[in-house]
C-alpha positions as a Markdown table, in Angstrom:
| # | Residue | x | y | z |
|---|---|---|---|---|
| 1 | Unk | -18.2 | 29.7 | 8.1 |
| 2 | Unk | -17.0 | 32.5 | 9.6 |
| 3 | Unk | -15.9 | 33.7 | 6.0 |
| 4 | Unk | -19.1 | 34.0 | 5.1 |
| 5 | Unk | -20.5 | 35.5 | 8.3 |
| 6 | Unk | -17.9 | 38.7 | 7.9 |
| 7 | Unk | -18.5 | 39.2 | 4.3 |
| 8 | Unk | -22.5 | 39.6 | 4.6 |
| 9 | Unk | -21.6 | 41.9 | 7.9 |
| 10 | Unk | -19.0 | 43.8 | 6.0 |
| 11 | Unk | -21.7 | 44.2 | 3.1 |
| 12 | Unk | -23.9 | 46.3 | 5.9 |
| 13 | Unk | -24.6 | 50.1 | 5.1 |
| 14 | Unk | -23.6 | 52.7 | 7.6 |
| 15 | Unk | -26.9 | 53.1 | 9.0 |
| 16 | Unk | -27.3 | 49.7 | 10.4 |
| 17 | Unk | -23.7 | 49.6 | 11.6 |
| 18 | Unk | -24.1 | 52.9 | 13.3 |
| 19 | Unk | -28.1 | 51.5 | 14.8 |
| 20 | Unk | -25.7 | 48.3 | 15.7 |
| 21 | Unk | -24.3 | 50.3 | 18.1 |
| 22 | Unk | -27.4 | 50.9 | 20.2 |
| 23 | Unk | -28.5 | 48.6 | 23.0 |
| 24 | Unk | -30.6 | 45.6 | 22.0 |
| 25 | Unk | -30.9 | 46.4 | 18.8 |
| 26 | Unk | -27.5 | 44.7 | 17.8 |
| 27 | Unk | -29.1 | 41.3 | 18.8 |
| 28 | Unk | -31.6 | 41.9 | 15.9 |
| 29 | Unk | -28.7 | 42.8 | 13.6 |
| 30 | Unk | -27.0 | 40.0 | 14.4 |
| 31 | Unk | -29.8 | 37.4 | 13.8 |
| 32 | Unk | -30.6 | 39.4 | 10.1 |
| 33 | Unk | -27.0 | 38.7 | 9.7 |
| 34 | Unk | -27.1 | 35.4 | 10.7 |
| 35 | Unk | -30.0 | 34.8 | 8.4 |
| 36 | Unk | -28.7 | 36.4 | 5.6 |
| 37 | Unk | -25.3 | 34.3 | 5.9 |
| 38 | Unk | -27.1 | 31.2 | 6.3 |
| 39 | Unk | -29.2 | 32.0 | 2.6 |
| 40 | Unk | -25.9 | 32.8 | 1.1 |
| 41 | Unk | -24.9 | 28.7 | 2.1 |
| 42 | Unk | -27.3 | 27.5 | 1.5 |
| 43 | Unk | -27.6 | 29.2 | -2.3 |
| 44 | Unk | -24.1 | 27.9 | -2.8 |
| 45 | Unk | -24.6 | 24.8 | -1.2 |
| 46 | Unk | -27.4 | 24.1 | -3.7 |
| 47 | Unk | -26.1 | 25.9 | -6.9 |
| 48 | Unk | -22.8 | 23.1 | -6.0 |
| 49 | Unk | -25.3 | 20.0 | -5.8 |
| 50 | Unk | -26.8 | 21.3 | -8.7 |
| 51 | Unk | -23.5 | 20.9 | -10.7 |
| 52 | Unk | -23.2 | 17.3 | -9.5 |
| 53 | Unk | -26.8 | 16.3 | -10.6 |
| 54 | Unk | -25.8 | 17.8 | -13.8 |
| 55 | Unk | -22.9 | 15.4 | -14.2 |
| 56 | Unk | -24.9 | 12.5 | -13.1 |
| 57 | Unk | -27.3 | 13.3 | -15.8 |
| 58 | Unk | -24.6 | 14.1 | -18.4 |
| 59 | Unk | -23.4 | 9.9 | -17.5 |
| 60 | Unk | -26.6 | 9.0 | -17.4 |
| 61 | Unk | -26.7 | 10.3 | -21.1 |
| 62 | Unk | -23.8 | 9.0 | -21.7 |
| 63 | Unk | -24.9 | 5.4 | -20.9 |
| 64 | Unk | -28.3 | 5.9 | -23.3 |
| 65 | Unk | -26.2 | 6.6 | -26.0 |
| 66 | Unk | -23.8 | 3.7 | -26.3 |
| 67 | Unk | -26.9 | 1.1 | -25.5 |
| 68 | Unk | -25.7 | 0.6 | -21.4 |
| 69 | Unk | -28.8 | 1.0 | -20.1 |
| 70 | Unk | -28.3 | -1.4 | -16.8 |
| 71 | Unk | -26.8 | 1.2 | -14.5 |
| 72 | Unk | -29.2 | 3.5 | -15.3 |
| 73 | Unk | -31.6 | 2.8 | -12.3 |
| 74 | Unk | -28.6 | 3.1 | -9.9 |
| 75 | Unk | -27.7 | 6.5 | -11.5 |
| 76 | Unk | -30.9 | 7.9 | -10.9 |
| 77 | Unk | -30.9 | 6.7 | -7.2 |
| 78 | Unk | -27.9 | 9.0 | -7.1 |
| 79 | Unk | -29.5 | 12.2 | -9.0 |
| 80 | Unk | -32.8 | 11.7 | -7.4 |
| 81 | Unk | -31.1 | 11.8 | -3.7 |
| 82 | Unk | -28.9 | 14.9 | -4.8 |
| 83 | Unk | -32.3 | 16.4 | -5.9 |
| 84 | Unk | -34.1 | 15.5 | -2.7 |
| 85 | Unk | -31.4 | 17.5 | -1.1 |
| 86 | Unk | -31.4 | 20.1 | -3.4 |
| 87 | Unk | -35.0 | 20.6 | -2.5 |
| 88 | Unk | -34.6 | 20.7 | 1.9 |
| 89 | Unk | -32.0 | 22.7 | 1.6 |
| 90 | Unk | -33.5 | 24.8 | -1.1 |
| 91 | Unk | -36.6 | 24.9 | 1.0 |
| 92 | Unk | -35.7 | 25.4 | 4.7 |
| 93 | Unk | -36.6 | 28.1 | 6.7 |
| 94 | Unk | -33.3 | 30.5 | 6.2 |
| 95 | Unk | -31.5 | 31.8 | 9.3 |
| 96 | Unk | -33.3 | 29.2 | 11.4 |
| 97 | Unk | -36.3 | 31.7 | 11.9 |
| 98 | Unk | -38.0 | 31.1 | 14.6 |
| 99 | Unk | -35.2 | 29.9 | 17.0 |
| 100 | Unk | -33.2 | 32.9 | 16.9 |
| 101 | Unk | -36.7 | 34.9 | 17.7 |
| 102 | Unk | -37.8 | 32.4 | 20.7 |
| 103 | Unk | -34.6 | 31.5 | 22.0 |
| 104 | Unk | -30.9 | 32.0 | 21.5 |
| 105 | Unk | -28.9 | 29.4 | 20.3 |
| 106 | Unk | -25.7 | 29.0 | 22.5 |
| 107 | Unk | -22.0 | 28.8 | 20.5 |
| 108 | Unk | -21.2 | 25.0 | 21.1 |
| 109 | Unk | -24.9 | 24.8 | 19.4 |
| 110 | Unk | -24.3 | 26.8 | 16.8 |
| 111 | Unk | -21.2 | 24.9 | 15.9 |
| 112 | Unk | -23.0 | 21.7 | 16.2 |
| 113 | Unk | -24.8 | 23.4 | 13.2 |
| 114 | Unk | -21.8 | 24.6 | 11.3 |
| 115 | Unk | -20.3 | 21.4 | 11.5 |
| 116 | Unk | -22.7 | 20.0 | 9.5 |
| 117 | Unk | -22.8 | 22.7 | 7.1 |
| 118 | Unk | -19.2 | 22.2 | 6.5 |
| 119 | Unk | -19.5 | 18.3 | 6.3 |
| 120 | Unk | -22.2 | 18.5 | 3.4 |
| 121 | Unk | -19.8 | 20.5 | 1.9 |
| 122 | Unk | -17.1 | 17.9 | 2.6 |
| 123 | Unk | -19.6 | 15.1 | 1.1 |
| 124 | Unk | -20.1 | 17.3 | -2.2 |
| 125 | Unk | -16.6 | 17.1 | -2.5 |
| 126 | Unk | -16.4 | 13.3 | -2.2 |
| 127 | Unk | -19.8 | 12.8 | -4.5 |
| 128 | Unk | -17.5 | 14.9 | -7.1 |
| 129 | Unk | -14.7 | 12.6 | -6.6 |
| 130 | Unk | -17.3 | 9.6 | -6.6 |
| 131 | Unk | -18.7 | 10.9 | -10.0 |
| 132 | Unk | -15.0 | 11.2 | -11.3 |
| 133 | Unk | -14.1 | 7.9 | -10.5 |
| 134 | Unk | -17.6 | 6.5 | -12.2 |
| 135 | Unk | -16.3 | 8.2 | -15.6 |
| 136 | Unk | -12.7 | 6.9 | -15.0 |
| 137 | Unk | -14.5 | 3.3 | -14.4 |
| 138 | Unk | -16.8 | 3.1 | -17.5 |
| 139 | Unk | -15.7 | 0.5 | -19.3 |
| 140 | Unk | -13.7 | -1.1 | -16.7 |
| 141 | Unk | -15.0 | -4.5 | -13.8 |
| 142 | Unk | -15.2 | -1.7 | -11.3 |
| 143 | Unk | -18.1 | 0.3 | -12.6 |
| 144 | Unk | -20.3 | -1.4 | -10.7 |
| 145 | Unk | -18.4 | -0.6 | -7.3 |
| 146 | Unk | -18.1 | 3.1 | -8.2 |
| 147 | Unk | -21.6 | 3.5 | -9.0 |
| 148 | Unk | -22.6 | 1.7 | -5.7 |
| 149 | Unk | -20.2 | 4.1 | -3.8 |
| 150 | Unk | -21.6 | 7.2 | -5.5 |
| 151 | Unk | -25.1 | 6.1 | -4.8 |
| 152 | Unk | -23.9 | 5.4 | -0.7 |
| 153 | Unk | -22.4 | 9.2 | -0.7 |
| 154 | Unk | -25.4 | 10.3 | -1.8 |
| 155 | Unk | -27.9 | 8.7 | 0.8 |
| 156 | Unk | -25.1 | 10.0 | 3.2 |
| 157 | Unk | -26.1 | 13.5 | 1.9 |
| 158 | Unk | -29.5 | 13.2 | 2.6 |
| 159 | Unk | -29.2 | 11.9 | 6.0 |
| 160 | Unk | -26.5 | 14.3 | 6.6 |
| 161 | Unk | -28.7 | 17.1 | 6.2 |
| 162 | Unk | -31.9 | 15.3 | 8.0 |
| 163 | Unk | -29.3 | 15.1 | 11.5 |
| 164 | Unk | -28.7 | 19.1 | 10.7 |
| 165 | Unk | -32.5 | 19.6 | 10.9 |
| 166 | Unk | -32.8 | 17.2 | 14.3 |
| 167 | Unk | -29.9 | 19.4 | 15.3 |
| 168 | Unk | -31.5 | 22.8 | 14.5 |
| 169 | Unk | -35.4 | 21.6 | 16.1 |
| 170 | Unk | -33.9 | 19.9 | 18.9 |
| 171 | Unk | -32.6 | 23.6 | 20.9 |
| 172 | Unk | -34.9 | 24.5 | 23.1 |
């Protein structure tokens, strides 16, 4: 996270590095900063889950095609859940607005928050590996068993991201 912290600071033009430099205003950099990193996650957090839905979709197509069309309810459960969190995470207020103006968020806090920035990133990584293993299983007794596993990881997802937001609107 901090990766993406310095390379939206680095990105800064002299001006507001040199007005960084005078008192209390570099509070109101940092927070733009902060904002500004946390829109950059969250676009490629959401352009990732966007992949995924597309290979859902692409099995789901898959499935129409040769006449399977029993797992195709379960399938959707999965791309409809990757779509729901598409959407919050499309649609959240950026930079935590409004906290960062009221209050300031203390560090362990903040990597309360981080930490579950980086674990939906973990879970896209396992829904990938869980959409793998559904391709590698068509065909095969454990297609069922994949498909429920992909549809788990992705109500994980959504709840995942609905403990962020408890997280974010619980500091007072």
């Amino acid at each position: 996270m901090s990766d993406l912290f310095d390379q939206v600071t680095s990105d800064q033009d002299p001006i507001k590095k040199l007005m960084s430099k005078i008192p209390g205003f570099k509070g109101y950099i940092e927070r733009a900063t902060r904002r500004d990193a946390d829109k950059l996650l969250r676009e490629q957090i959401a352009s990732q889950f966007s992949q995924l839905k597309t290979k859902v979709g692409e099995i789901q197509q898959d499935f129409v095609s040769s006449g399977e069309l029993s797992y195709l309810d379960d399938l959707e459960t999965a791309a409809t859940k990757i779509q729901t969190f598409i959407d919050k995470i499309s649609h959240a207020s950026y930079g935590y607005a409004g906290f960062f103006d009221a209050i300031k968020i203390k560090e362990e806090e903040l990597a309360k928050i981080y930490e579950f920035d980086l674990a939906m990133v973990d879970l896209g990584e396992e829904i990938e590996r869980a959409i793998e293993n559904v391709n590698a299983s068509i065909d095969t007794d454990g297609l069922p068993a994949a498909i429920r596993h992909l549809v788990s990881l992705t109500r994980d997802l959504v709840s995942t991201f609905d403990r962020r937001e408890e997280v974010v609107t619980s500091v007072n």
